[in-house]
C-alpha positions, -999 to +999 in steps of 0.1 A: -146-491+918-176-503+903-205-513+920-222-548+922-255-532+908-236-514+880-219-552+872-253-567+869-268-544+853-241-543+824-245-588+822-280-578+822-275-555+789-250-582+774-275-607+778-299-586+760-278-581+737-271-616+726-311-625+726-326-639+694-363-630+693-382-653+671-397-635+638-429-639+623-429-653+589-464-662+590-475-631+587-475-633+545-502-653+542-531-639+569-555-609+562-542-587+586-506-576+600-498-563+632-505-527+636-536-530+610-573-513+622-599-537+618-638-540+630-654-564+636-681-574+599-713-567+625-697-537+635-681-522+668-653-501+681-623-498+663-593-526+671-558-531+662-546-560+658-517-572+686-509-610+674-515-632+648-524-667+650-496-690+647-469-665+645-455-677+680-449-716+687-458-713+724-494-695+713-525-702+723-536-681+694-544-705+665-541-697+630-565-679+615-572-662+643-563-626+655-555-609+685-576-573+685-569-544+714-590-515+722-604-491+744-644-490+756-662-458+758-654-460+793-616-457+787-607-491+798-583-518+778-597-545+764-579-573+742-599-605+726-591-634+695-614-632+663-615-653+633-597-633+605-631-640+585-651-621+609-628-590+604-625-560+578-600-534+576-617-504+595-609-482+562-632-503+539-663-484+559-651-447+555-639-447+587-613-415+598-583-426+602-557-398+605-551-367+611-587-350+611-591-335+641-622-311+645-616-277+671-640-262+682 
């Protein structure tokens, strides 16, 4: 006999299933894609970006503007919107990106 739970959770997976999640065409024509390392022009901590601007009808994030993570130097998450122009790919300074770690 199968269980209520095991019923709801299998409507739960069909439902999944069947969900549409909008896509992000507007990606093609901002600076930066989701995933990309930025800083910020004046300098700072390394970001990725999380969201684009106008990507997502229900956004408050406009276009033009990005969504940028990252963690402080005291380990804590922290997530803010920039203007794409105030942005550069992190790479563009020399920056490490990958792979070069130094033991000591």
């Amino acid at each position: 006999m199968v269980s209520a739970h095991d019923r709801l959770e299998r409507a739960r997976r069909k439902s999944d299933s069947k969900r549409r999640w909008p896509t992000c065409d507007v990606q093609s024509d901002t600076a930066f894609k989701i995933g990309d390392v930025v800083k910020l022009k004046s300098g700072g901590p390394r970001m990725t970006v999380d969201a684009i601007g106008g990507s997502n009808p229900g956004s408050s994030l406009h276009k033009g503007h990005v969504r940028c993570a990252w963690f402080n130097e005291h380990s804590e998450h922290k997530a803010q919107a920039f203007a794409e122009d105030a942005l550069k790919a992190a790479d563009d300074d020399g920056d490490i990106t990958q792979g070069t770690l130094s033991r000591g």
